[in-house]
C-alpha positions in Angstrom: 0.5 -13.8 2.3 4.0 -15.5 2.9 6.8 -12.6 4.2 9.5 -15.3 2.8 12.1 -13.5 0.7 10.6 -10.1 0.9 12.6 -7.3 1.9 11.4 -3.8 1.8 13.2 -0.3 2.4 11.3 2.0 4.5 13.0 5.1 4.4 10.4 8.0 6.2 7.7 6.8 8.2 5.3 8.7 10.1 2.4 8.4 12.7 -1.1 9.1 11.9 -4.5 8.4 13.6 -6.6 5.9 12.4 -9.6 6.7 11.5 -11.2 3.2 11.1 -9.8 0.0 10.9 -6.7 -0.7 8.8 -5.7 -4.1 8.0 -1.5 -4.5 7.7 -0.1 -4.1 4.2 -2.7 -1.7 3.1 -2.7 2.0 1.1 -3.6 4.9 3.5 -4.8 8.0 3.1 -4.3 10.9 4.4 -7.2 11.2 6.4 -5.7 7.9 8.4 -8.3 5.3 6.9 -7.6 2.9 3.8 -7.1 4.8 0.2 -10.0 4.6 -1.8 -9.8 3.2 -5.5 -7.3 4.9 -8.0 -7.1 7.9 -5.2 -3.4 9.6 -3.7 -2.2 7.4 -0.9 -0.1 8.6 1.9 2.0 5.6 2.0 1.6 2.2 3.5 1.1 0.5 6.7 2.2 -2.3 7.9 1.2 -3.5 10.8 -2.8 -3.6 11.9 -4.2 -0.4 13.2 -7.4 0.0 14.8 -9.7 3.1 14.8 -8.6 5.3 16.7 -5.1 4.4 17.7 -1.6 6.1 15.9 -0.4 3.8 13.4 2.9 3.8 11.3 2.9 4.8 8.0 5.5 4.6 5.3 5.8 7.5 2.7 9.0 7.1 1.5 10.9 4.1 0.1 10.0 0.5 -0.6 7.0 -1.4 0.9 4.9 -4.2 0.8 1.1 -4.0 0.3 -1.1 -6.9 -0.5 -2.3 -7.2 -4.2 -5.9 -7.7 -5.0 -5.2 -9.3 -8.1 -2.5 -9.9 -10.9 0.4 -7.6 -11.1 3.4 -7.5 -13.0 6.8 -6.4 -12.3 7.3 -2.7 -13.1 3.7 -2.2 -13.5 1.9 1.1 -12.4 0.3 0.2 -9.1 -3.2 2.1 -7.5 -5.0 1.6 -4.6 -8.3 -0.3 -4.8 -11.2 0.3 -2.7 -10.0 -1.8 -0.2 -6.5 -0.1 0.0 -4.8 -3.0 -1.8 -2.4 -3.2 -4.7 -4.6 -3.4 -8.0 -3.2 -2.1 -11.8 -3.4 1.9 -12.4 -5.2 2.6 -15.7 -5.1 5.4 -17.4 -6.0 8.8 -15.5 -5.8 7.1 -12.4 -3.7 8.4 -9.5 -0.2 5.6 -9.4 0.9 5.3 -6.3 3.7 3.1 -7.0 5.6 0.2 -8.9 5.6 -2.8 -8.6 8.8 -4.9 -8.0 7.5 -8.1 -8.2 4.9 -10.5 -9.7 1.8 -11.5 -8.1 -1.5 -12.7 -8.0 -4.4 -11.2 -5.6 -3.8 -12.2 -1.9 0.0 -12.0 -2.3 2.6 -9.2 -1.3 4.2 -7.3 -3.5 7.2 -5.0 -3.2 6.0 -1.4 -3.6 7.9 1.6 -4.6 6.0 4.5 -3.8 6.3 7.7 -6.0 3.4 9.3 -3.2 
């Protein structure tokens, strides 16, 4: 999960409570824990939150969020059950695109459309 030449354009973020544990890079929901598979994110995070603490949330603009497995450039990105990057399929809720290749374990550039 190498940050080198990734740049991303958050342009609203927000504080919610975290419900659970929420590893950085993830999809949130809006309940403040991870975004269940194919389900409406809030945004993304970041950093790590733990339960129970605010945590910052980006609902506007450009992030990154760790893929859980191979994504292509402009492809229609969901949340997984885990909150990570995975491939929308058909009736599934897209929560972004993606702006960069990658395989799972890496960080993609997001744009949200949450």
């Amino acid at each position: 999960m190498s940050l080198n030449n990734k740049n991303y354009a958050p342009i609203q973020t927000i504080t919610i409570k975290a419900t659970e544990d929420i590893p950085a890079f993830r999809f949130v929901n809006f309940a403040g824990a991870l975004c269940g598979d194919g389900l409406k994110s809030l945004g993304a995070t970041d950093n790590l939150c733990n339960d129970g603490d605010f945590c910052a949330v980006t609902t506007i603009g450009i992030v990154l969020v760790e893929a859980s497995a191979s994504i292509s450039l402009g492809a229609d990105v969901k949340s997984d059950v885990g909150g990570m990057a995975a491939n929308a399929s058909l009736g599934e809720y897209t929560n972004g695109h993606a702006l960069d290749d990658g395989v799972a374990g890496d960080l993609i550039r997001v744009l949200l459309t949450t």
